[in-house]
C-alpha positions in Angstrom: -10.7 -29.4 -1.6 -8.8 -26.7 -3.6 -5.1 -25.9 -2.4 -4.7 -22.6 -1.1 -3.0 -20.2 -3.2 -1.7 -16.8 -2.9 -2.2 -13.7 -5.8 0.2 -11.0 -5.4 -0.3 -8.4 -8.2 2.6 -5.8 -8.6 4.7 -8.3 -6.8 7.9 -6.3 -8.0 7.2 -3.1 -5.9 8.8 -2.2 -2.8 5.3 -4.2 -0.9 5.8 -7.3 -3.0 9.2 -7.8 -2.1 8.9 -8.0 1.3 5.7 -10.2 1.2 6.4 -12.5 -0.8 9.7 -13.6 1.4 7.2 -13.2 4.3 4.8 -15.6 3.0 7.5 -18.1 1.5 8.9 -18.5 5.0 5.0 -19.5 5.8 6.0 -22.2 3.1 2.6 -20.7 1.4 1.6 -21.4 -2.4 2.1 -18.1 -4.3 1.3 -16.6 -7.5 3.2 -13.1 -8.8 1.5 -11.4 -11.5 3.3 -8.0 -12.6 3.9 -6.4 -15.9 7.6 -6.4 -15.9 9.6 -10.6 -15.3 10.0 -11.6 -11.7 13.3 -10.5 -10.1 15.2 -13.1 -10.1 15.7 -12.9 -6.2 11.9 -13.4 -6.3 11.4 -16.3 -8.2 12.5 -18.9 -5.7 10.1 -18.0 -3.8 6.6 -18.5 -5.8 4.9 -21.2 -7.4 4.5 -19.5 -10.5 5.1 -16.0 -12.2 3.5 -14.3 -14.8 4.1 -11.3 -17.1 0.6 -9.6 -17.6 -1.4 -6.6 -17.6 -4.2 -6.2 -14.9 -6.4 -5.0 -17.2 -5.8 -7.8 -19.6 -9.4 -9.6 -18.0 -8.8 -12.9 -20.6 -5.3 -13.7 -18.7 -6.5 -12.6 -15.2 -10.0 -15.1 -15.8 -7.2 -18.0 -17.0 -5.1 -17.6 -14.0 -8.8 -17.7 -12.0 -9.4 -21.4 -13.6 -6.2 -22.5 -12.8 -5.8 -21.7 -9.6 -8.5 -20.9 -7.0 -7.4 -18.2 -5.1 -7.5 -18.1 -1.4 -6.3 -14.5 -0.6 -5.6 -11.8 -3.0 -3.0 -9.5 -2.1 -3.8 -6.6 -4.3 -0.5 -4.4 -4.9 -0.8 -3.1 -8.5 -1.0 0.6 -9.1 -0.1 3.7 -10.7 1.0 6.0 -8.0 0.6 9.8 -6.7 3.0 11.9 -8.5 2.8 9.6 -11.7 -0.4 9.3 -11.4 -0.8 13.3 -11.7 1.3 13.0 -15.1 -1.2 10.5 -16.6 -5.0 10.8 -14.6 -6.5 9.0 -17.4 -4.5 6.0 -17.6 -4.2 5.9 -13.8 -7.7 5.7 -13.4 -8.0 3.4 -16.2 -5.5 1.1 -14.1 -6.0 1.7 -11.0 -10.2 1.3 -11.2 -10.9 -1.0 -14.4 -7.8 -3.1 -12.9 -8.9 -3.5 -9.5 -12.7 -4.1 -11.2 -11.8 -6.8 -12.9 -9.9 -8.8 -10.1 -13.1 -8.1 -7.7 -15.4 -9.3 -10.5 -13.4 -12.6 -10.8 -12.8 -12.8 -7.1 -16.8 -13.0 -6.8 -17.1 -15.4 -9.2 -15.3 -17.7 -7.4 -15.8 -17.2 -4.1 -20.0 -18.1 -5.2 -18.5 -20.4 -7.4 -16.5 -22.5 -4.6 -19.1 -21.5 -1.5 -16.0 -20.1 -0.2 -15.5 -15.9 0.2 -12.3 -15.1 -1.7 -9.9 -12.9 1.0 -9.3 -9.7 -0.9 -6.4 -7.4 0.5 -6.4 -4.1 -0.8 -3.4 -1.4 0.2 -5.3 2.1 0.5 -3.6 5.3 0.7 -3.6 8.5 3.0 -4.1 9.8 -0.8 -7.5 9.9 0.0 -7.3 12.5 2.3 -7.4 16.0 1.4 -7.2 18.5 3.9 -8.6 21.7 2.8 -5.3 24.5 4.3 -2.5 23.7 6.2 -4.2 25.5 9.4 -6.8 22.7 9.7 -4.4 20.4 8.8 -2.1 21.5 12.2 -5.2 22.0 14.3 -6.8 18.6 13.1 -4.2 16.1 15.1 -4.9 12.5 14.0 -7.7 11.9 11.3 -10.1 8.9 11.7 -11.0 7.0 8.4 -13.9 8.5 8.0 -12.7 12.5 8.2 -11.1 14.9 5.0 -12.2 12.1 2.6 -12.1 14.9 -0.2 -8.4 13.7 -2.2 -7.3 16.6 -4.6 -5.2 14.1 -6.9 -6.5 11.1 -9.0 -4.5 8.4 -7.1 -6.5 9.9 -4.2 -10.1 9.6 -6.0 -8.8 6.2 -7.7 -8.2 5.0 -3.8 -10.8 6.0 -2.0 -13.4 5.1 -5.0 -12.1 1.3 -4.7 -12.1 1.2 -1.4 -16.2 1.8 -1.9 -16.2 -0.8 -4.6 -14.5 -3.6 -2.0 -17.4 -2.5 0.2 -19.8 -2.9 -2.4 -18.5 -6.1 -3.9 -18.2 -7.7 -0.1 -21.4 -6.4 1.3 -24.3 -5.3 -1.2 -23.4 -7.3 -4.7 -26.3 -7.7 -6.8 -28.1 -7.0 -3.9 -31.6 -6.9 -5.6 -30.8 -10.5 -7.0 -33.2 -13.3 -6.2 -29.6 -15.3 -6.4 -27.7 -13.2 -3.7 -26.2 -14.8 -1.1 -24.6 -12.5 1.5 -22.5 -15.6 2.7 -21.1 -16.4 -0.6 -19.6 -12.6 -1.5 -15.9 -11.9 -0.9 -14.3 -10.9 1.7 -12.8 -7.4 0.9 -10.1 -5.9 3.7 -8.0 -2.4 3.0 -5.1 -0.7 5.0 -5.0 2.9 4.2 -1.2 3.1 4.4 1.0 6.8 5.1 4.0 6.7 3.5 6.5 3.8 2.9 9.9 3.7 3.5 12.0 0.6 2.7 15.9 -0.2 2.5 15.9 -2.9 -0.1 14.2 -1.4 -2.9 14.5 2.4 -4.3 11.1 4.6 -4.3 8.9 4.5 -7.6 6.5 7.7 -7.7 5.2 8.2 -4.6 4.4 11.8 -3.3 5.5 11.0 0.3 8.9 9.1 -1.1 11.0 12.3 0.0 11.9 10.0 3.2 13.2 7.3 1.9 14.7 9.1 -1.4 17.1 11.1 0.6 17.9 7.8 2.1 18.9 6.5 -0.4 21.0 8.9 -2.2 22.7 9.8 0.8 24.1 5.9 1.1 24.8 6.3 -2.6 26.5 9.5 -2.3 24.6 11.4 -4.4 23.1 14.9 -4.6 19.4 15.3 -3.9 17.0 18.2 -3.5 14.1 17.5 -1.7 10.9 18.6 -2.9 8.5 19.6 0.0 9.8 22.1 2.9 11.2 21.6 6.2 7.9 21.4 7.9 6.2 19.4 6.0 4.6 16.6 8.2 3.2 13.3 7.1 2.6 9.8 9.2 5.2 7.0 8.1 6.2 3.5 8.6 8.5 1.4 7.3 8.0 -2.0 5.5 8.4 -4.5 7.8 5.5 -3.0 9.9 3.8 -2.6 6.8 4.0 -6.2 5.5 3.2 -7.4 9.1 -0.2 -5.4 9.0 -1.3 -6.9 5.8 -0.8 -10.4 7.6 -2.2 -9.3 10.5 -5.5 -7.7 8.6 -5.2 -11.2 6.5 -5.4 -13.3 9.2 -8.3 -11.5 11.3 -11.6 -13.1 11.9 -14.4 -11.4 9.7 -16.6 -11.8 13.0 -13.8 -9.1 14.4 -14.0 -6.6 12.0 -16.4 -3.3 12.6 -15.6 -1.6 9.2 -13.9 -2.5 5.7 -11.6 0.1 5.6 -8.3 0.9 8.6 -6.1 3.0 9.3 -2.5 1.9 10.1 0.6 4.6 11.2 3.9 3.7 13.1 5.5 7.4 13.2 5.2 10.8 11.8 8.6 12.9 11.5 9.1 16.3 9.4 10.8 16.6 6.7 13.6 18.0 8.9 13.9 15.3 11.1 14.2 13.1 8.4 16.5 15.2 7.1 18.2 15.2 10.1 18.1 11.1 10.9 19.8 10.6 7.3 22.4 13.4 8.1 23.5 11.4 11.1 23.5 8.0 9.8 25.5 9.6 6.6 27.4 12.5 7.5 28.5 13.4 4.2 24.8 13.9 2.6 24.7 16.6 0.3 21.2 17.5 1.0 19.1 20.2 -0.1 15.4 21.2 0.6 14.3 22.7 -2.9 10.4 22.8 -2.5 8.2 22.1 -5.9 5.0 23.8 -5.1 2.6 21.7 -6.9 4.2 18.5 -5.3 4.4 20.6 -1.4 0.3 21.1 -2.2 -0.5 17.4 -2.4 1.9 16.8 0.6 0.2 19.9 2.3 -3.4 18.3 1.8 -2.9 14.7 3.6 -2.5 14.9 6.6 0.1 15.3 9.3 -1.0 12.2 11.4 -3.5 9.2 11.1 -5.8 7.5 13.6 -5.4 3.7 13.7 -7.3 2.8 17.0 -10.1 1.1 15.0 -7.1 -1.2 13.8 -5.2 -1.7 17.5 -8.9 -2.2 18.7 -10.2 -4.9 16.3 -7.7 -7.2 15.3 -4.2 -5.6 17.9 -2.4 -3.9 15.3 0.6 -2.9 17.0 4.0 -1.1 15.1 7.4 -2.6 15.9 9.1 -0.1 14.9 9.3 3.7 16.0 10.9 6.3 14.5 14.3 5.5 16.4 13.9 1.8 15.7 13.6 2.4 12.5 16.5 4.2 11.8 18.9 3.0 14.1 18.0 -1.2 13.7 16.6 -0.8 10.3 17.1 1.8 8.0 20.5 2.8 8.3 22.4 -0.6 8.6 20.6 -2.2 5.9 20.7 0.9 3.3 24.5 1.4 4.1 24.9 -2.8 3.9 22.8 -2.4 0.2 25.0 0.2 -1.0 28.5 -0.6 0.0 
């Protein structure tokens, strides 16, 4: 009997972080794979760590014979606005990358008779809402409504999301060989926006939130690039790290679909702009729309539905959007910065 271990890839970003001191507090067996060292308040935590490249397949299939993987928390990406800058090599990551982990995840899980949990963080990139007048009249979108994403991050998101479903449910499926109990077992969260207070945004369309938070507790300057109104769901990382555990942790008998939904709260711009002007009184604040960036926000929408989630395995937010400024946000980002 193999131990069970833990892949994290893009353990550095803001997800990583606070996973990976979730699971060490579960005293579980963890592996950090990202292209940049460890931080060093990271490394405690893991069995091992390794510098690599997800689309480096010779280091990924050594890392699969030297440890047998019992969940694969499947971080790694190029995001939204960076994505934009570079399609081709955001694609190139984002797909080949995510390829090659579910082609070694079904290796092993028909190797080892045992279905290889594989966690994949979706995005609300994968909407695209075709005019801000649907978007207002639509209210909450299910998962399966507006799948039409106008940026590659989007396309790359929603594209694995099909090839989880393929790789769990229909593999090979004209194979004399195929055994539906011996494919992985492929779960997705299609997350809004993020906002944490221990680590700063990295390219994300919907990080105006937590950018202006974070200036503001650094007393700097910040224009923010979408318009007053502009609406997206949110939630912040604690909630977001407890889904993944809760998703994790589900019985596959429970699940109805592949793909949920998950949402805590969903402010405007101006009340976030307003939250961060209370907790810091001395912002200097602007709102400086960039059009091309306000059309991607404009085309995901302004809420998600996540009652497939709450209804198959009780996904349940902790935190609101006064909770999460008030007990979270504010007294850790001014604790961070003083």
């Amino acid at each position: 009997m193999h131990e069970e271990v833990i892949l994290i890839t893009g353990a550095n970003g803001e997800i990583g972080h606070g996973l990976i001191h979730h699971l060490a507090d579960q005293k579980k067996a963890i592996v950090a794979l990202d292209l940049n060292p460890l931080d060093e308040v990271l490394q405690p935590f893991v069995r091992h760590w390794q510098v690599g490249d997800i689309l480096n397949f010779a280091l990924l299939e050594e890392l699969f014979e030297e440890y047998h993987f019992s969940v694969i928390f499947h971080l790694a990406s190029i995001l939204s606005t960076k994505a934009e800058l570079n399609p081709e090599l955001a694609h190139k990551v984002n797909v080949e990358g995510t390829l090659n982990l579910l082609r070694l995840s079904e290796i092993q899980s028909r190797r080892d008779c045992v279905p290889v949990k594989f966690i994949y963080p979706s995005s609300i990139a994968v909407y695209g809402m075709p005019n801000l007048e649907i978007k207002q009249a639509a209210g909450k979108i299910c998962e399966y409504q507006f799948t039409n994403p106008t940026t590659m991050y989007g396309i790359n998101k929603l594209y694995c999301e099909h090839l989880g479903r393929y790789y769990s449910k229909h593999y090979k499926q004209l194979s004399n060989s195929a055994n539906p109990d011996e494919l992985l077992d492929f779960r997705a969260l299609r997350f809004p926006g993020l906002i944490s207070s221990e680590t700063v945004p990295t390219g994300g369309t919907s990080d105006y939130g937590p950018e202006m938070l974070h200036a503001a507790a650094k007393g700097a300057s910040y224009n923010c690039f979408v318009r007053p109104d502009a609406q997206l769901p949110f939630m912040v990382m604690p909630d977001a790290v407890k889904s993944l555990i809760m998703l994790k942790e589900a019985p596959r008998e429970a699940l109805t679909q592949t793909v949920y939904n998950v949402t805590s709260f969903n402010p405007s711009a101006q009340e976030l702009f307003d939250w961060t002007l209370k907790a810091f009184p001395q912002a200097d604040i602007r709102f400086a729309p960039d059009c091309h960036r306000q059309g991607i926000v404009d085309s995901w929408p302004a809420d998600i539905d996540d009652t497939a989630a709450r209804q198959d395995w009780g996904w349940q937010p902790d935190y609101d959007c006064d909770r999460a400024f008030s007990e979270y946000l504010s007294p850790a980002i001014k604790a961070r910065y003083q």
